[in-house]
C-alpha positions as YAML, in Angstrom:
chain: A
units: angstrom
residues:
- id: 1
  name: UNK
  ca: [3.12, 27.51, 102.84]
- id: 2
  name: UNK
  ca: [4.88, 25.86, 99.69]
- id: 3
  name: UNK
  ca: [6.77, 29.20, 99.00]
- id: 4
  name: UNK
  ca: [7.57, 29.74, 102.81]
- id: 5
  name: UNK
  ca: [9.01, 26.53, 103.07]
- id: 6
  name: UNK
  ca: [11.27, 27.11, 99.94]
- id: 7
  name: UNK
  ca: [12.33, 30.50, 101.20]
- id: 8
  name: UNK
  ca: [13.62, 29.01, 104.29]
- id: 9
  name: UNK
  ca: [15.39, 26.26, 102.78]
- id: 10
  name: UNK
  ca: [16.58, 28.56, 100.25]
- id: 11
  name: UNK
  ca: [18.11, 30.56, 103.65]
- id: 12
  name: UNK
  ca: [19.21, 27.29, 105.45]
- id: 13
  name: UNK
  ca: [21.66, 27.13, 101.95]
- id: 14
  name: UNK
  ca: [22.69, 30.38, 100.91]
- id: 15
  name: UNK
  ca: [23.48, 30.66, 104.48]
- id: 16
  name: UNK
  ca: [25.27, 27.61, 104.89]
- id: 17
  name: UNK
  ca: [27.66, 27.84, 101.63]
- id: 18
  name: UNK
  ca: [28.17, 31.19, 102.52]
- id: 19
  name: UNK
  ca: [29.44, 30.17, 105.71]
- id: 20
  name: UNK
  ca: [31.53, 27.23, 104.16]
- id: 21
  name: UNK
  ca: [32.95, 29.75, 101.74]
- id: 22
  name: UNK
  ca: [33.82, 32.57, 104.44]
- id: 23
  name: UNK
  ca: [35.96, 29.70, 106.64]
- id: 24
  name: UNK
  ca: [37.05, 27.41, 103.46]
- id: 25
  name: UNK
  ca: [38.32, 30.13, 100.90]
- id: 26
  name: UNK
  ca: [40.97, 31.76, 103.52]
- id: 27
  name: UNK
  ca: [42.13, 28.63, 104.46]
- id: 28
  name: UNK
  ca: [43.32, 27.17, 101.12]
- id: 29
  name: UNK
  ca: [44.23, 30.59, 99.82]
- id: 30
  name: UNK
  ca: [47.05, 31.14, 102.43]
- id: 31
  name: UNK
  ca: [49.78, 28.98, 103.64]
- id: 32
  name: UNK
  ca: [49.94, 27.52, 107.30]
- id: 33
  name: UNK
  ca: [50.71, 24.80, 109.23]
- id: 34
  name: UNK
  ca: [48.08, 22.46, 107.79]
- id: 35
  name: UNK
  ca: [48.07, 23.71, 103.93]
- id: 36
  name: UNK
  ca: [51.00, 24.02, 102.46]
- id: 37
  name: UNK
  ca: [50.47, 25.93, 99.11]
- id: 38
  name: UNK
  ca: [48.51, 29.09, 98.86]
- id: 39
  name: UNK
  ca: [45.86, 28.36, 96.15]
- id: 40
  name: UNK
  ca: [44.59, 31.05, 93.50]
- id: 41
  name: UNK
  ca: [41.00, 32.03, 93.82]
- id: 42
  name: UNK
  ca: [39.91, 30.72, 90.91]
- id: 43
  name: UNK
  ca: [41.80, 27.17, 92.15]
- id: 44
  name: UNK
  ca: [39.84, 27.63, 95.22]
- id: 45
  name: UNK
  ca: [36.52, 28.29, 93.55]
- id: 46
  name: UNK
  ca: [36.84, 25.16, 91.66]
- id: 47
  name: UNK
  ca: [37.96, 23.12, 94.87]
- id: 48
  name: UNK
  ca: [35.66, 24.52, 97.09]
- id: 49
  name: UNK
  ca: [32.82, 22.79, 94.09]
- id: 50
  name: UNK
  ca: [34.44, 19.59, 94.27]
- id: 51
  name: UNK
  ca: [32.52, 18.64, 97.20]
- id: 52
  name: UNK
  ca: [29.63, 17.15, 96.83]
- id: 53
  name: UNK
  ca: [27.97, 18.29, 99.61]
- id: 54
  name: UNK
  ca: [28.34, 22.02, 98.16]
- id: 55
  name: UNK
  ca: [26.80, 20.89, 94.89]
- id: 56
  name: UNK
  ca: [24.03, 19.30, 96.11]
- id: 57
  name: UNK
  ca: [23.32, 22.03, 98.01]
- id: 58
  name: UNK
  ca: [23.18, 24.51, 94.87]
- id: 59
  name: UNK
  ca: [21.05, 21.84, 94.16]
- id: 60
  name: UNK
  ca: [18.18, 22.05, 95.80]
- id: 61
  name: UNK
  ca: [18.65, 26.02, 95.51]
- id: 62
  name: UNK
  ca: [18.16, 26.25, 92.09]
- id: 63
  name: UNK
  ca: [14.96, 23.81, 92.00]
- id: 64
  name: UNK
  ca: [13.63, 26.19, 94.84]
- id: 65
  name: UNK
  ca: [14.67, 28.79, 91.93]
- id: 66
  name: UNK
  ca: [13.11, 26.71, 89.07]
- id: 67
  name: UNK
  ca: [9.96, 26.18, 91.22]
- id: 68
  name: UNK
  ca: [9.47, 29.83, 92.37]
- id: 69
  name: UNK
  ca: [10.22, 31.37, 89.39]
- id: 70
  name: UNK
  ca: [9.40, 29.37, 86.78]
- id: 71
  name: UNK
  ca: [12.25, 30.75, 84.42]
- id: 72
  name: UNK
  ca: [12.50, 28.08, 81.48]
- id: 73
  name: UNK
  ca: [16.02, 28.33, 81.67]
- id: 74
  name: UNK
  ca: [16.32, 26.35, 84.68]
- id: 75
  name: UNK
  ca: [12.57, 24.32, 83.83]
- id: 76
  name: UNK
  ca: [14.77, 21.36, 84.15]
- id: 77
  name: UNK
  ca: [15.26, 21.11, 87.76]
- id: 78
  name: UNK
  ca: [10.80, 21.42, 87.92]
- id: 79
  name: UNK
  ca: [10.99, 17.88, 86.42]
- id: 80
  name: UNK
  ca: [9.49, 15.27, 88.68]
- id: 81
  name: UNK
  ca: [12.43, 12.60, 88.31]
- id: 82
  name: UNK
  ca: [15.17, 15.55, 89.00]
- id: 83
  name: UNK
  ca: [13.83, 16.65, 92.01]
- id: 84
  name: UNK
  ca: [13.64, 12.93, 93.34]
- id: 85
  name: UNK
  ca: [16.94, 12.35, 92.31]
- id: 86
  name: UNK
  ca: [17.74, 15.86, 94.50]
- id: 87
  name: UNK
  ca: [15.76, 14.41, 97.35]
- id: 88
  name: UNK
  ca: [17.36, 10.77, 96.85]
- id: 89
  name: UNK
  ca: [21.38, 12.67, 97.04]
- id: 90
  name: UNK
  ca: [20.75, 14.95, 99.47]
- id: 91
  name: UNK
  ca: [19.31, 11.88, 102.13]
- id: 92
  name: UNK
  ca: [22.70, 10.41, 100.79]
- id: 93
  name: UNK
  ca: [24.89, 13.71, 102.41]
- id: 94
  name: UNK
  ca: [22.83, 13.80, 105.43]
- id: 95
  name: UNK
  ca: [23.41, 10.13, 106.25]
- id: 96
  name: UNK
  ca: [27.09, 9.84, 105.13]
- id: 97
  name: UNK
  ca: [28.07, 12.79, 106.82]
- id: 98
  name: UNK
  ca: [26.46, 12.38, 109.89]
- id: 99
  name: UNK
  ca: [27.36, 7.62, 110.54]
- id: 100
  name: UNK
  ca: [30.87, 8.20, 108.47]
- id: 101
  name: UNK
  ca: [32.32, 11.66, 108.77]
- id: 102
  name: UNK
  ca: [30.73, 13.73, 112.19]
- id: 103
  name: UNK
  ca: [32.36, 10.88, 114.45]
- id: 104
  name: UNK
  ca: [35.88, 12.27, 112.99]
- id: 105
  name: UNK
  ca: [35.53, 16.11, 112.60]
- id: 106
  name: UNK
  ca: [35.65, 18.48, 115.21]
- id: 107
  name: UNK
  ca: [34.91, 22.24, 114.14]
- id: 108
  name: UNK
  ca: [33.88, 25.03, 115.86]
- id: 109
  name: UNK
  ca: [32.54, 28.96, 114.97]
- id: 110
  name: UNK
  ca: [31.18, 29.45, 111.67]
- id: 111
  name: UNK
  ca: [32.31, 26.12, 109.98]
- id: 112
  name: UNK
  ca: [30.13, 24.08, 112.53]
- id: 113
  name: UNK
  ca: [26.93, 26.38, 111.84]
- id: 114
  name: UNK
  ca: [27.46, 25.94, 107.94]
- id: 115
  name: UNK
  ca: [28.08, 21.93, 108.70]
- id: 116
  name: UNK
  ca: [24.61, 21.22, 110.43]
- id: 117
  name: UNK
  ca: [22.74, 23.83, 108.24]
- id: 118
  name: UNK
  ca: [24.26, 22.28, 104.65]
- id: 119
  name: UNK
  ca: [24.46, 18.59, 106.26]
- id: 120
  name: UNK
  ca: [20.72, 18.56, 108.48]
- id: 121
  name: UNK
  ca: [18.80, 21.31, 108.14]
- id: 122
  name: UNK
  ca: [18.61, 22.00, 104.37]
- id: 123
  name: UNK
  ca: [18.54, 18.59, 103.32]
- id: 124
  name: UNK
  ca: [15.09, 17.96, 105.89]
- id: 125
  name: UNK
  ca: [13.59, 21.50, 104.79]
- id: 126
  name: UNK
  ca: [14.16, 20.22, 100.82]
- id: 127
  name: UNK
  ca: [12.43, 16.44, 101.89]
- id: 128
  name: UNK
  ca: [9.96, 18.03, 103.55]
- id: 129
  name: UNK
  ca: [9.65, 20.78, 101.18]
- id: 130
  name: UNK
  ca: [9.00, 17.73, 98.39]
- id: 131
  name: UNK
  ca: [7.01, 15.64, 100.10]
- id: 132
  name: UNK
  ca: [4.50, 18.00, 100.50]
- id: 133
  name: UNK
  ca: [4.88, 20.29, 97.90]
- id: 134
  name: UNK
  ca: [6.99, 18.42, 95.02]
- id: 135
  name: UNK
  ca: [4.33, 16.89, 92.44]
- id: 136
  name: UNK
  ca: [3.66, 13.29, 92.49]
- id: 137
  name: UNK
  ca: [2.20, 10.34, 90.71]
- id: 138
  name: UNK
  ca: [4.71, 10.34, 88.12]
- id: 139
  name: UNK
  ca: [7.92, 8.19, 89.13]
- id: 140
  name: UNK
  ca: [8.02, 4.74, 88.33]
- id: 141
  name: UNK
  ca: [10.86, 1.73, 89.37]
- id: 142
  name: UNK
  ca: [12.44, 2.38, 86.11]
- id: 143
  name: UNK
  ca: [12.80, 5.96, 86.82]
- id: 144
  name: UNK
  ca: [15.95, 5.19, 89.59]
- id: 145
  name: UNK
  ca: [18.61, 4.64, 87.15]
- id: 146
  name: UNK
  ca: [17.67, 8.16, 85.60]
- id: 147
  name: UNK
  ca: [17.50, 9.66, 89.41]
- id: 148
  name: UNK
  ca: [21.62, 7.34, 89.78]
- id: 149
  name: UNK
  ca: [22.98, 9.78, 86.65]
- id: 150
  name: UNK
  ca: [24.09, 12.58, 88.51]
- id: 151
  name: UNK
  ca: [25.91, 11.10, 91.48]
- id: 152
  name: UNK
  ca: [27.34, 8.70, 88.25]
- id: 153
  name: UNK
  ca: [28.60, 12.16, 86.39]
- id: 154
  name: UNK
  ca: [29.72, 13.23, 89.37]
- id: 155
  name: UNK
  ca: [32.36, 10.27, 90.50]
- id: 156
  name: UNK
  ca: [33.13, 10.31, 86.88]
- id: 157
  name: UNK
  ca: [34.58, 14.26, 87.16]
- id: 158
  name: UNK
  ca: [36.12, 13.89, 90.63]
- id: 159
  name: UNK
  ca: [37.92, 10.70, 89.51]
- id: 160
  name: UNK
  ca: [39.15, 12.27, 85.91]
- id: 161
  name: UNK
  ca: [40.13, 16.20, 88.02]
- id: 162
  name: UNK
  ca: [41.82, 13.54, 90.63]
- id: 163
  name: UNK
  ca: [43.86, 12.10, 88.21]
- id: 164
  name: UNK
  ca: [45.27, 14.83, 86.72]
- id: 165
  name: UNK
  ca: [45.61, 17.46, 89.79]
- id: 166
  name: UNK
  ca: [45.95, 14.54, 92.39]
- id: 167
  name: UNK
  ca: [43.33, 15.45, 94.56]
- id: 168
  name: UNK
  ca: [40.23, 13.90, 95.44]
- id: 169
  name: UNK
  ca: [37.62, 15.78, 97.74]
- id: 170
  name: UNK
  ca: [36.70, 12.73, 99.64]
- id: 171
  name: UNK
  ca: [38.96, 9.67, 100.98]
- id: 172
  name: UNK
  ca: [36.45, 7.07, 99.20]
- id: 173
  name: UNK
  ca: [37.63, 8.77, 96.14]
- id: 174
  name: UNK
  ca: [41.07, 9.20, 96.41]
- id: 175
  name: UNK
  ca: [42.12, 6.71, 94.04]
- id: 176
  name: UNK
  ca: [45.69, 7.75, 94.17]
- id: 177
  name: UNK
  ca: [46.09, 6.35, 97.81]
- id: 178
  name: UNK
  ca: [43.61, 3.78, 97.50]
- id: 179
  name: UNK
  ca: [43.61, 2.71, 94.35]
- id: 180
  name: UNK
  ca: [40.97, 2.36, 91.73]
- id: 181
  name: UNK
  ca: [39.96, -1.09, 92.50]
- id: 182
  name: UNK
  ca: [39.43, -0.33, 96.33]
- id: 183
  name: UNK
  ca: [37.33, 3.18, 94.78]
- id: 184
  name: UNK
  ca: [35.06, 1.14, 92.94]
- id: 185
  name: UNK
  ca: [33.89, -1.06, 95.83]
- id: 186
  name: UNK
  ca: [33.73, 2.52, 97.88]
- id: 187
  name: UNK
  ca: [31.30, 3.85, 95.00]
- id: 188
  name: UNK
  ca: [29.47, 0.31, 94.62]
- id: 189
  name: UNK
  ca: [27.94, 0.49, 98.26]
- id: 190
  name: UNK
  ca: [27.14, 4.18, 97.37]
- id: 191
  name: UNK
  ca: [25.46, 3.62, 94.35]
- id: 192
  name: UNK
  ca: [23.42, 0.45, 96.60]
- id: 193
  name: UNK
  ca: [22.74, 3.30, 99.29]
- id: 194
  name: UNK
  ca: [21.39, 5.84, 96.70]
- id: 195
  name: UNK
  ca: [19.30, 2.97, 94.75]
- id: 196
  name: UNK
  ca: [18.27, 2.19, 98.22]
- id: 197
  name: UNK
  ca: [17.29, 5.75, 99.05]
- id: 198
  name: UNK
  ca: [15.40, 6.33, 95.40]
- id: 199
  name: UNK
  ca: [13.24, 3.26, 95.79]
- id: 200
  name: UNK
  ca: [11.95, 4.68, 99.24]
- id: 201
  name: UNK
  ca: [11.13, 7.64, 97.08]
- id: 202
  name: UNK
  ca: [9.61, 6.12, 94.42]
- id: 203
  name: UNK
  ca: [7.64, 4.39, 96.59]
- id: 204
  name: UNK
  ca: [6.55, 7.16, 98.47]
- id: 205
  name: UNK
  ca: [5.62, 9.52, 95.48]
- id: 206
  name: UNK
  ca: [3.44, 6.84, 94.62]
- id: 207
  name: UNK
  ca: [1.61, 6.67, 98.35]
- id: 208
  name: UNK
  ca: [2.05, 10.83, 98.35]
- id: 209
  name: UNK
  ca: [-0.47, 10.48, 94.89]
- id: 210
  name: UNK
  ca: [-2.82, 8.14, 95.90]
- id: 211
  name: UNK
  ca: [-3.14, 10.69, 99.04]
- id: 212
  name: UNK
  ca: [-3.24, 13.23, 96.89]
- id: 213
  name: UNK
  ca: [-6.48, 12.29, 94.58]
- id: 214
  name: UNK
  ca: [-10.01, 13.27, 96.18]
- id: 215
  name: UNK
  ca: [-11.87, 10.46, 97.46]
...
């Protein structure tokens, strides 16, 4: 059951960036009437990464990969905190996209299947996936700011690519039109949201454990 449910979310996001990819990479790579400059492919690889929903996504792929394989080279990703921190981001895209951004998109064909597989169903599968299958007992309180790093590294990069190519992936990060001061309270209630998020899964590894042991 623990390797069917990681085949299927590892289908839900192959799938689902594959989908992205098909209906993002044409777009930015030609001009038209809402994209002005053609971008190379390799520009378009790296903006089509910018998005934090893609990378999170890769994510939870390779600690699927990690989990199922058990290559050392990715052993990382099998660490407890890591895939708490995946499960803590990932309930971050859901929620974002679906109270802040689905109210303001409207897509159609192959870009709406990728958005409800990348946005809903892979990021259930993976909780689901860890709840029941992730190993617990291990995470303490002082494990969050450990679980905060890579959402930190990331607004770190998108900031420091913004500033030099002017483009920012999300409008909570564009610091060129918002400013840096008006960023910084944007990331603030994120970085709440995600502490928020990790302390429910703290908590929970701790009540999946106790579950766990025989009685």
């Amino acid at each position: 059951m623990r390797n069917l449910l990681a085949f299927t979310g590892i289908a839900a996001g192959l799938v689902g960036l594959a989908l992205d990819g098909w209906s993002i990479f044409p777009s930015v790579m030609s001009v038209s009437a809402t994209n002005s400059v053609a971008r190379s492919f390799p520009d378009a690889f790296i903006y089509f990464w910018t998005f934090f929903t893609h990378l999170t996504n890769l994510w939870l792929l390779v600690t699927y990969a990690a989990v199922l394989t058990r290559w050392s080279g990715i052993g990382w990703f099998r660490r407890p905190v890591i895939m708490a921190s995946a499960a803590a981001f990932i309930t971050l895209v859901m929620l974002y996209y679906h109270f802040m951004l689905a109210p303001t998109l409207k897509m159609e064909g192959a870009l709406l299947v990728a958005t409800y597989l990348l946005h809903y169903v892979a990021p259930l599968i993976y909780l689901a996936w860890w709840a029941l299958f992730a190993p617990h007992g291990t995470l303490r309180w002082s494990s969050i700011p450990l679980m905060l790093l890579p959402g930190i590294g990331y607004v770190a990069w998108a900031l420091a690519r913004g500033a030099v190519v002017n483009e920012y992936p999300y409008d909570i990060l564009d610091a060129g039109k918002f400013g840096y001061g008006a960023v910084a309270i944007g990331v603030g209630v994120l970085i709440i949201a995600v502490s928020v998020f990790s302390a429910i899964i703290v908590a929970a590894d701790g009540w999946l454990s106790q579950r766990s042991e025989p009685a």
